[in-house]
N, C-alpha and C positions, 0 to 999 in steps of 0.2 A: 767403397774404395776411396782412397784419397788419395788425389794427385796435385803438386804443389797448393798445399794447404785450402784445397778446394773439396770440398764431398761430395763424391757423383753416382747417384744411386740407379740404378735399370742396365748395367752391363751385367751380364752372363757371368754366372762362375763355372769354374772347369766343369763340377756337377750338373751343371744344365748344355750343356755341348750336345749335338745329337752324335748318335754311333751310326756310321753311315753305311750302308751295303749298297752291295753292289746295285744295285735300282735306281742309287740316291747317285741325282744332280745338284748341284752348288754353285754359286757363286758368291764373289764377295766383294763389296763396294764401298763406294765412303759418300756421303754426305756431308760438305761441306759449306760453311755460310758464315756470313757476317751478318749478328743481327746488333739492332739501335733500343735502347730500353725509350717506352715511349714517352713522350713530351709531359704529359700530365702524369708521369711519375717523378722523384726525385732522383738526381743524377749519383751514379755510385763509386762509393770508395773502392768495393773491396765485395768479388766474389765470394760470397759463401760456401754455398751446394748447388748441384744442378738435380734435380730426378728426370730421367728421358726414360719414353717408351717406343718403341717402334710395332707399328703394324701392319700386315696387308690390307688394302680395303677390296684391291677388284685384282682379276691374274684372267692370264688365257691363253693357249697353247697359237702360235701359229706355225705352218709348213716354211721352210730356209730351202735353199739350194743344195745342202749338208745333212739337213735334221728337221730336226723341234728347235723352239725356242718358248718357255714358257714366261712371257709378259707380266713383271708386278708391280703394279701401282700402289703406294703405300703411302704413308706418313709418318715423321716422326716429330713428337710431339717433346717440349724442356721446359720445364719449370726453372729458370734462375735466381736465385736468394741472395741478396742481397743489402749491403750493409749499407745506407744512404750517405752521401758526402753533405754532411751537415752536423752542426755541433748535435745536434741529440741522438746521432749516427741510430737512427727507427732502422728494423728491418721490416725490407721492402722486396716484394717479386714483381719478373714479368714470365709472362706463358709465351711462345713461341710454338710455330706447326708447321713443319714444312713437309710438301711433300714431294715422293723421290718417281724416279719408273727405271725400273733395269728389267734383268733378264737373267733366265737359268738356260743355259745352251745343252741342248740335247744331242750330241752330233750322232749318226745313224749310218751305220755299214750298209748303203742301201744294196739288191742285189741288181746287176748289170741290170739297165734300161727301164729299171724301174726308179720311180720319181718319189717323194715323197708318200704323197697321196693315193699313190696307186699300192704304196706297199700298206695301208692303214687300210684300205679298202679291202684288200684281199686278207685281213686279219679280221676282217668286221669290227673294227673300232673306226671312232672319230676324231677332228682333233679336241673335240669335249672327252674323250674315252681317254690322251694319250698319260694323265698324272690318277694316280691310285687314292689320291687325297688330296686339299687343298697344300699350295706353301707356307712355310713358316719362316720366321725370323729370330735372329738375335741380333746383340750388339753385342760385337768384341772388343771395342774400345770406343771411348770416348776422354777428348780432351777440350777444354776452354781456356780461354789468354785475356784478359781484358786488354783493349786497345785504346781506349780513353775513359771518360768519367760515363758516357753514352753508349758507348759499342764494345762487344766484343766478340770475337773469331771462335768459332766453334768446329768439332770433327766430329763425326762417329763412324765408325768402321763397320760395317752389316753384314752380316752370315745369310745368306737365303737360300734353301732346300728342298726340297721336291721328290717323291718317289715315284716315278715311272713304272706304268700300266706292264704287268709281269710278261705280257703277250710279244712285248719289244726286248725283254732280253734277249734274246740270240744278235739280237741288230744292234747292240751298244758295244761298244769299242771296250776293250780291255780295259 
């Protein structure tokens, strides 16, 4: 992808989108940040490319006053390429990791007087039973701006998904 003459490689194409059913929870968020290229690099002209990847490292179901909510702690990692401000204009990178924590809201048709918990119990699951398989992610966009010869503002936009344990469909909302 290129966006204002910059190449940004690790966003999703249409062909990797997931196809979602009914089981499948989502949410979508943004990571945002201002990073500094560091001292003992050379200060730069002119963004090149970026490549990002994003990952889960840890997740886990907790019980809400509504539902589930399944917790992801992630990171996203950017290589920035860059054209150095100096007559022999070398190219130059820095690496960048930051990491994120959101969430996939499960919300749950509980039945009268029953709580979270006591509806998982009476299904014999836990809240380690409540996801069919770990989350995934993508990036659906990402943009960068240089803001001086040191810094610059970054976005990326996050997909994250989850298929819920098939014993909870009757209990998920339309």
């Amino acid at each position: 992808m290129l966006k204002n003459f910059i190449s940004i490689e690790g966003v999703a194409n249409v062909s990797e989108f997931p196809t979602l059913t009914t089981l499948d929870r989502y949410n979508q968020f943004e990571v945002e940040e201002q990073v500094t290229i560091p001292a003992e690099k050379p200060e730069m002209e002119q963004i090149v490319s970026v490549m990002v990847e994003a990952s889960i490292k840890n997740y886990y179901a907790i019980a809400t006053p509504t539902g589930l909510k399944v917790i992801i702690e992630g990171e996203l990692k950017q290589k920035i390429t860059y054209v150095a401000n100096e007559p022999t204009q070398s190219i130059h990178s820095a690496m960048f990791i930051t990491g994120f924590c959101n969430f996939i809201d499960i919300p749950l048709n509980l039945p009268t007087g029953q709580n979270v918990l006591n509806l998982l119990q009476t299904l014999g699951i836990t809240l380690d039973d409540v996801i069919s398989a770990p989350p995934n992610i993508i990036i659906e966009d990402f943009s960068i701006s240089q803001i001086d010869t040191r810094k610059a503002k970054k976005c990326a936009i996050l997909f994250a998904w989850v298929r819920v344990n098939a014993l909870l469909a009757t209990y998920l909302p339309a």
